[in-house]
C-alpha positions as CSV (number, residue, x, y, z in Angstrom):
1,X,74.9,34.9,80.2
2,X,71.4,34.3,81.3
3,X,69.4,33.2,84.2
4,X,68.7,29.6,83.3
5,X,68.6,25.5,84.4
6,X,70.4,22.5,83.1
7,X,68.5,18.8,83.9
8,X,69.4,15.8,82.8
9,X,66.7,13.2,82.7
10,X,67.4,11.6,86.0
11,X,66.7,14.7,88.0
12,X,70.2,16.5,88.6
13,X,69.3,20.4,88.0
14,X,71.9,22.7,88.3
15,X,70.6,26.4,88.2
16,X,72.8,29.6,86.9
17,X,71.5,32.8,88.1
18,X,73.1,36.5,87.8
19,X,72.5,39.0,89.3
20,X,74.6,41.9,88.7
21,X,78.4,40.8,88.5
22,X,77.4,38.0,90.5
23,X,76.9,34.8,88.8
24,X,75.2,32.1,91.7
25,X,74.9,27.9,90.8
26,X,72.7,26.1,92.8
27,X,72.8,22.3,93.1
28,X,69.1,21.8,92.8
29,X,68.7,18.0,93.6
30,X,67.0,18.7,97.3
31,X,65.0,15.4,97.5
32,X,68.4,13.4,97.2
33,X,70.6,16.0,99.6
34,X,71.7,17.8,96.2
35,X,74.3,14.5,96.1
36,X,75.9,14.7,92.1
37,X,75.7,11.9,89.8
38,X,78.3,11.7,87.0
39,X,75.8,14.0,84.5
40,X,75.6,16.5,87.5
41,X,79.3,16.9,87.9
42,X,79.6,17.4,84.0
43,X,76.7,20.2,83.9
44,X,78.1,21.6,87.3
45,X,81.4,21.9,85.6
46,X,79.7,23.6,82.7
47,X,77.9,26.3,84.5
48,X,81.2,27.1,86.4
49,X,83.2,27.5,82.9
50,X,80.2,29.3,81.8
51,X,80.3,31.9,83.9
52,X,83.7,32.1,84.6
53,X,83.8,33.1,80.8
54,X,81.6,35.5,81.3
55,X,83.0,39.0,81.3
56,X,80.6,40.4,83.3
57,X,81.0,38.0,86.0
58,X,83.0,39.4,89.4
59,X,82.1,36.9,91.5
60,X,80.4,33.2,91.6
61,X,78.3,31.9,94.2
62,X,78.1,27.9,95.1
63,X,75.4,26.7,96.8
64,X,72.6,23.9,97.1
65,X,68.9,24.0,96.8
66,X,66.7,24.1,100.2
67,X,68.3,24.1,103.5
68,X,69.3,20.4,104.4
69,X,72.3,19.9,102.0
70,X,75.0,22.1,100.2
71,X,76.2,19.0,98.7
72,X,76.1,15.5,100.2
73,X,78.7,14.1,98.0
74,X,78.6,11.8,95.3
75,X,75.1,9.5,94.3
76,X,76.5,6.1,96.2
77,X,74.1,4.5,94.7
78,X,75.4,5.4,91.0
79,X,78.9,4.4,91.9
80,X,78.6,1.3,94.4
81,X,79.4,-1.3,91.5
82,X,81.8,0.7,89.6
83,X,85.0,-1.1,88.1
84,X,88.6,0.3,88.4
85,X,88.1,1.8,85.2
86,X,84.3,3.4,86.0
87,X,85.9,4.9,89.2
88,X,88.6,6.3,87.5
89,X,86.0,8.2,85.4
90,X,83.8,9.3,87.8
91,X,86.8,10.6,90.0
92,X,88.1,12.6,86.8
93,X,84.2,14.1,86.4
94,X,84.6,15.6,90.2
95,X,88.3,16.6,89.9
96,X,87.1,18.4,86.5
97,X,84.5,20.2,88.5
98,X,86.6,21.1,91.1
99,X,89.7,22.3,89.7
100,X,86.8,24.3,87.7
101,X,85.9,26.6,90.4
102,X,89.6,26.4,92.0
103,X,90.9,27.7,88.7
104,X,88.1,30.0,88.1
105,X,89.3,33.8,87.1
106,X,86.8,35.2,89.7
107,X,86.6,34.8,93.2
108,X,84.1,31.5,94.1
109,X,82.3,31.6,97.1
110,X,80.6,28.5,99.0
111,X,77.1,29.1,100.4
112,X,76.9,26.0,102.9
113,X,73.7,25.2,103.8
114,X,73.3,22.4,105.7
115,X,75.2,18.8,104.3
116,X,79.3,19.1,102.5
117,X,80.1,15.6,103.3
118,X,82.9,13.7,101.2
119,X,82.6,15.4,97.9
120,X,80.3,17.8,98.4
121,X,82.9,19.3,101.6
122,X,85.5,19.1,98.5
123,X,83.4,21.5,96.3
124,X,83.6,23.6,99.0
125,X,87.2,23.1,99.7
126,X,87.8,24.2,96.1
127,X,86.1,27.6,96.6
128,X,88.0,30.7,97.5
129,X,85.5,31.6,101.1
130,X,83.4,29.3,102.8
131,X,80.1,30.6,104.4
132,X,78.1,28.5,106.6
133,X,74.7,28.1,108.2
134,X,74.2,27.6,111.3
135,X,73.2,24.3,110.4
136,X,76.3,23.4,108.4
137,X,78.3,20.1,108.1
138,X,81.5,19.3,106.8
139,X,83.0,15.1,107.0
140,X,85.2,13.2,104.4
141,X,83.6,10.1,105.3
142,X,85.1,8.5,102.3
143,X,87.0,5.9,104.4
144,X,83.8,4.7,105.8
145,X,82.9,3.1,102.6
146,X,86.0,1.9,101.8
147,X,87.9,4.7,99.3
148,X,90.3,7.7,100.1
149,X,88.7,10.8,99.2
150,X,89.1,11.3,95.4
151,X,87.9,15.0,94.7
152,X,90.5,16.7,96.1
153,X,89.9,16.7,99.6
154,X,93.6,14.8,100.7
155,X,95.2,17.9,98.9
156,X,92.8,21.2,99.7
157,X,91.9,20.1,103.4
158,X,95.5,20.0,104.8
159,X,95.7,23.8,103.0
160,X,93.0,24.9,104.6
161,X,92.8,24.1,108.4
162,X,96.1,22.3,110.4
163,X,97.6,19.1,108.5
164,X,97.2,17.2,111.9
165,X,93.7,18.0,112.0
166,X,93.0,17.2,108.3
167,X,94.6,13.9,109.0
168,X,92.7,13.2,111.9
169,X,89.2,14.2,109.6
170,X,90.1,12.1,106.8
171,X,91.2,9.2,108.9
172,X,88.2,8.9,111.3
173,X,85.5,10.6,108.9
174,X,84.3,12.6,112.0
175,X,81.5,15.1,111.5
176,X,82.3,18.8,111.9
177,X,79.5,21.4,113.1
178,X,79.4,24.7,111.9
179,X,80.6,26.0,115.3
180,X,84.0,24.2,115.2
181,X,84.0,24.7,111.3
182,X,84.6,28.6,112.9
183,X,87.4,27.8,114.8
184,X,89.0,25.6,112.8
185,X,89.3,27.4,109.9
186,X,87.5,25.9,107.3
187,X,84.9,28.3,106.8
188,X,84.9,32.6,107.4
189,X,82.3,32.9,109.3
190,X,78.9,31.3,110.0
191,X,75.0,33.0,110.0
192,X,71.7,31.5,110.9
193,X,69.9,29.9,107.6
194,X,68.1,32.9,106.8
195,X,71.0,35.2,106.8
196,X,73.3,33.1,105.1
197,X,72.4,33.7,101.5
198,X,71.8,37.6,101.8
199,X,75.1,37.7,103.9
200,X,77.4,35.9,101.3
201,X,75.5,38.0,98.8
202,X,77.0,41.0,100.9
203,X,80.3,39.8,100.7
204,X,80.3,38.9,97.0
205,X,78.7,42.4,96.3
206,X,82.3,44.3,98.2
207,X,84.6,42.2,96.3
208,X,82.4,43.0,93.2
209,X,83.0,46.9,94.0
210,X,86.3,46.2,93.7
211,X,89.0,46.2,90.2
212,X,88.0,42.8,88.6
213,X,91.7,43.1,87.3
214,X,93.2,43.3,90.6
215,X,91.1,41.1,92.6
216,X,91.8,38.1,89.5
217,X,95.7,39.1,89.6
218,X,95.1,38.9,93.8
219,X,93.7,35.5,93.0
220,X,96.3,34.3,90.6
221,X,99.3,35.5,92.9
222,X,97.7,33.5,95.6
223,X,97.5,30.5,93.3
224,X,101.5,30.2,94.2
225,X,101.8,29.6,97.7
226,X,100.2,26.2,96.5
227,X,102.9,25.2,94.9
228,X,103.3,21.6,93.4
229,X,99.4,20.8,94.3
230,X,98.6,19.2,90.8
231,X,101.1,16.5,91.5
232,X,98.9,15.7,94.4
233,X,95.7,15.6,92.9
234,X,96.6,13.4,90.1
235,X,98.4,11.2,92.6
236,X,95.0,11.3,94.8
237,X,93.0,10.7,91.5
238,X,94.9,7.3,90.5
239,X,94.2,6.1,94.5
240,X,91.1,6.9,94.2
241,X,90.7,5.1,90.9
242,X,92.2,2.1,91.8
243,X,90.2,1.8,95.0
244,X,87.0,1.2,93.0
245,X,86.1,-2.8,92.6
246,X,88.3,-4.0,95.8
247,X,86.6,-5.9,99.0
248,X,86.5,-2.5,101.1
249,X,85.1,-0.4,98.3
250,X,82.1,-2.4,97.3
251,X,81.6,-3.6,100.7
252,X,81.8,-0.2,102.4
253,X,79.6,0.8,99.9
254,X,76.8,-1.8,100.1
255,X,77.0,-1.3,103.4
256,X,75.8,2.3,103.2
257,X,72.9,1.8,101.0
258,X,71.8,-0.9,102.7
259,X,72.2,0.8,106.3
260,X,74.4,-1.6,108.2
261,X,77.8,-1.1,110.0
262,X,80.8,-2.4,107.4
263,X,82.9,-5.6,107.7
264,X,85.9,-4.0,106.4
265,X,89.1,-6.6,105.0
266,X,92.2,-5.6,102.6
267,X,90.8,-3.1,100.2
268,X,93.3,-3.7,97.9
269,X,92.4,-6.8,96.5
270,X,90.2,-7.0,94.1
């Protein structure tokens, strides 16, 4: 595997670097907050099978270009008109990418820096460790614009920090600092921007020194304790889907691009 960059013609780079046993994808879309358009999720998914194929690979890195965003979800402005059946899609592009790192043989770590809201937070949520900035935030705003989450997030969150609490995210949308991130749960531990990337780099380098057999069987094994989770993410997926030309999803959605506080109705009529 070599060093190299995937673009698509309307500016969504994704970046695949090794070094070592350490394979690291960068989102690389900085003057749009790294936020992934349908032929971002489908080259980020690419680079994440490609080196998760790759032999020599112990453990990935995720991350985003520049220090304002890891990830700040999906392009709104690519999906605000979508149909039932063009929502369906594009939440089957960011469950693919997803369940690409989840499933991943090797240990995936998220880099945060700066911005995981709604499906960028998911990406993360799909990693194995979360490392934060100092300047790291994490929302499922999703409600706000008038759709559940549909990446994953009403499945992994719960997992990660108390279900309570994931409720209480997913149904207000609230912002989480890096700080409370801490306490929380949902990340391992938190360094000031310029440490953050040389720190994760640490800790990917001391799983690396370890048997890539054991830590992948470690990772498998682990796998179990989730138990019947795919039944919740295709159940999350046809929500998700369905949401996608109703009142509260284009209106929700309008409202965000065009800066202005949502009238919200029933959602599910279409």
């Amino acid at each position: 595997m070599c060093s190299g960059t995937w673009k698509d013609q309307r500016n969504v780079a994704i970046d695949l670097e090794r070094r070592d046993h350490i394979a690291i994808i960068t989102v690389n879309r900085p003057d749009k907050l790294n936020a992934l358009e349908s032929d971002g999720l489908r080259d980020l998914r690419a680079r994440v099978d490609e080196a998760a194929g790759d032999v020599d690979v112990r453990v990935i890195v995720l991350t985003g270009a520049g220090d304002r965003a890891f990830v700040a979800g999906a392009d709104i402005r690519e999906i605000a008109d979508y149909d039932l059946h063009e929502g369906r899609t594009f939440g089957e592009l960011g469950h693919a990418a997803t369940r690409a790192l989840e499933l991943a043989p090797q240990p995936v770590i998220a880099a945060v820096n700066g911005f995981a809201l709604g499906g960028g937070c998911e990406l993360a949520l799909a990693c194995d460790i979360r490392i934060a900035s100092t300047n790291a935030v994490f929302a499922q705003p999703e409600v706000s614009l008038g759709i559940p989450p549909g990446w994953g997030g009403t499945q992994r969150l719960p997992r990660i920090v108390a279900p309570g609490l994931a409720a209480e995210l997913i149904f207000t949308g609230r912002r989480v600092d890096a700080a409370e991130a801490l306490r929380i749960g949902l990340v391992n531990a938190v360094h000031e921007p310029p440490d953050l990337m040389p720190k994760t780099l640490e800790l990917a380098n001391q799983i690396a020194a370890n048997s890539p057999w054991a830590v992948q069987a470690a990772k498998n094994l682990m796998a179990y304790s989730r138990g019947g989770g795919q039944f919740g993410l295709e159940a999350e997926l046809d929500v998700f889907g369905d949401t996608f030309g109703s009142r509260d999803q284009r209106e929700g959605m309008h409202a965000f691009l065009e800066r202005r506080t949502p009238e919200f109705g029933q959602g599910s009529d279409a």
